[in-house]
C-alpha positions as a printed Julia matrix, in Angstrom:
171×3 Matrix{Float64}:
   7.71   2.42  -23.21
  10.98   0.37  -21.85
  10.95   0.24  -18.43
  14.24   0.22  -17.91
  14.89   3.32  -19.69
  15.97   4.77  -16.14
  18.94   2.34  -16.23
  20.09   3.89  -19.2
  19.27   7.67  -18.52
  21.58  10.13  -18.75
  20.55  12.68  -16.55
  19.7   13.14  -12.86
  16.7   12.34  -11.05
  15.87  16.37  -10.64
  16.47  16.84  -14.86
  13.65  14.09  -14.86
  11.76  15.63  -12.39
  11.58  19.26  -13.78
  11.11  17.26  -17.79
   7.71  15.88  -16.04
   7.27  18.85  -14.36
   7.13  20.96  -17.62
   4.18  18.81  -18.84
   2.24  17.62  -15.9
   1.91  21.15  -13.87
   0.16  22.66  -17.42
  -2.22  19.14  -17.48
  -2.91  19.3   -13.98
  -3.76  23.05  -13.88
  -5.93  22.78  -17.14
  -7.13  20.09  -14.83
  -8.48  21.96  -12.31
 -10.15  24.16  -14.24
 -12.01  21.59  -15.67
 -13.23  19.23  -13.22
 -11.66  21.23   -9.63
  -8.42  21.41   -8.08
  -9.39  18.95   -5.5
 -10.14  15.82   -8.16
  -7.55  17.1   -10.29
  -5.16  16.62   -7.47
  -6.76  12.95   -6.08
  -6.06  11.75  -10.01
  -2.81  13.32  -10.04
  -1.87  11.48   -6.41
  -3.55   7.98   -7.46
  -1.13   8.05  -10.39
   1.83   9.09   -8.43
   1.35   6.66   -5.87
   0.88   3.55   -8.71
   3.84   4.69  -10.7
   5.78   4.82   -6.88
   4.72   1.64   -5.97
   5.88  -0.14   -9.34
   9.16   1.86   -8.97
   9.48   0.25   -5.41
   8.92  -3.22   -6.5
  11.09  -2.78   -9.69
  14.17  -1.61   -6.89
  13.28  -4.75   -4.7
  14.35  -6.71   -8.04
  17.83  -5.31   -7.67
  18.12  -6.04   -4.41
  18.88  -9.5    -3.22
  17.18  -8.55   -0.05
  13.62  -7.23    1.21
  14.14  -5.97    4.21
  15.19  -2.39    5.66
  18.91  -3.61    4.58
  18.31  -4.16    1.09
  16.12  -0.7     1.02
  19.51   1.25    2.49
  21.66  -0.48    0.06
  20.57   0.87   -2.86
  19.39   4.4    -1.28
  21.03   6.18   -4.05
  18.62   4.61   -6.59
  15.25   5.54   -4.98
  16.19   8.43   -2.83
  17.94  10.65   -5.88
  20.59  11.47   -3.88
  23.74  13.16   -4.38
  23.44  16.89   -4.79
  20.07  17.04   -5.26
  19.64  16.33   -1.23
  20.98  17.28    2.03
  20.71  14.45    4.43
  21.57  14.5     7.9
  21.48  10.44    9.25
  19.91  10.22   12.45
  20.06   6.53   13.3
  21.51   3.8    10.97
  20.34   0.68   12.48
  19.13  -2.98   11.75
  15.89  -1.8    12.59
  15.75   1.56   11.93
  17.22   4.25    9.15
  15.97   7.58    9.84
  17.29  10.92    8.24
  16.15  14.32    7.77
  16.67  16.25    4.48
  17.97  19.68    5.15
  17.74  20.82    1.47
  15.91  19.42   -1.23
  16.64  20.94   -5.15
  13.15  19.71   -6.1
  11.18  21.42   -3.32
  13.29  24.75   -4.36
  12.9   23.71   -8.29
   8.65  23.48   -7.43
   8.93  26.83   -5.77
  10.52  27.8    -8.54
   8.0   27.13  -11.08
   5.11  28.25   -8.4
   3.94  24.35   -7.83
   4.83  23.28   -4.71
   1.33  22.16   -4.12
   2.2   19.85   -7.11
   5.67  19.51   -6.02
   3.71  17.53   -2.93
   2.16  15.41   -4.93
   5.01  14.77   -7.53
   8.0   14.28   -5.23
   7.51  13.92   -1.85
   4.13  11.89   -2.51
   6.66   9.0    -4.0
   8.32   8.31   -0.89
   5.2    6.24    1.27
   4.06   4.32   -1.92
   7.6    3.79   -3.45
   8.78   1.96    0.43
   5.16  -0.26    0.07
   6.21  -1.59   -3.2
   9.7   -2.79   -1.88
   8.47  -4.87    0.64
   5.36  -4.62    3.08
   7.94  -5.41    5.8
   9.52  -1.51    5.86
   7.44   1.31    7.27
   8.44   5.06    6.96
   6.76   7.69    9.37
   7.19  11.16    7.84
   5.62  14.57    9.36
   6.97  16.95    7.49
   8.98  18.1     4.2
  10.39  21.36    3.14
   7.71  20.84    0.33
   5.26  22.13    2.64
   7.4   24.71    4.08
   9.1   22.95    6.5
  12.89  23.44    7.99
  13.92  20.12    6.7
  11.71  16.17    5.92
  11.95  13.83    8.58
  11.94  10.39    6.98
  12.25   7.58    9.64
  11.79   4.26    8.32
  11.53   1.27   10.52
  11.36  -3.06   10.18
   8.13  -4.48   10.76
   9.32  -7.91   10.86
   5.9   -9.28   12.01
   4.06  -7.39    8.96
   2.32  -9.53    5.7
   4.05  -7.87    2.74
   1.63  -5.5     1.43
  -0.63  -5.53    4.57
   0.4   -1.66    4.55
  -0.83  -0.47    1.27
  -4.07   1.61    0.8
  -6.52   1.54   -2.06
């Protein structure tokens, strides 16, 4: 598979999500049938999170920086912006970028298709792995998306200058 096929992609990030979608939500419910919804769901997250993390270093390639600064400058990439999210900026800062997504086209999209407990795991399980994998420096504190019924995702990521890149990362 090319990895760069994303580069060349001619659709948005929510056509790719609901494509994956349309495969993975039959797998992982034939899943849970099989060997339980709860180790169905741990495989499902483990992948998520390595294919996130991969994604994250791949985006700290096109950035000449690895900070917080080269993570907002190409927002666009990782966060699928555009229409697919609402964001309201909170604080645009050296140190800190924090936003809140006030609607989010995949958590309506998983609702949708009766999967937002995938939808978790699919989307919004991305965003702590994919951060990791650009740089062990950048930490994001999240308590809650629309995903899990929330008014709007609170995504506040801060600079931990002091950090070891990829001191941050779990097993």
């Amino acid at each position: 598979m090319d990895t760069d096929s994303s580069k060349e992609r001619s659709f948005s990030l929510l056509q790719q999500r609901g494509i994956e979608a349309d495969v993975l939500i039959p797998l992982i419910r034939n899943l849970e049938k099989a060997i339980g919804k709860e180790k169905a769901h741990e495989i499902a997250r483990n992948t998520v999170i390595e294919i996130a993390r991969e994604q994250g270093r791949r985006f700290s390639e096109l950035s000449d920086r690895k900070d917080l600064d080269g993570f907002r400058q190409i927002q666009d990439t990782w966060s699928g912006a555009g229409t697919d999210l609402e964001i309201e900026t909170i604080e645009d800062s050296p140190e800190r970028l924090s936003f809140n997504v006030t609607n989010c086209r995949f958590a309506q999209m998983f609702k949708t298709l009766g999967a937002t407990d995938l939808g978790s795991i699919f989307s919004c399980g991305r965003d702590f792995a994919l951060s990791e994998g650009y740089s062990g420096d950048i930490q994001l504190t999240r308590t809650q998306t629309i995903m899990e019924g929330a008014s709007f995702c609170d995504f506040r990521y801060s600079s931990s200058e002091n950090s070891v890149s990829g001191s941050s990362e779990e097993s």
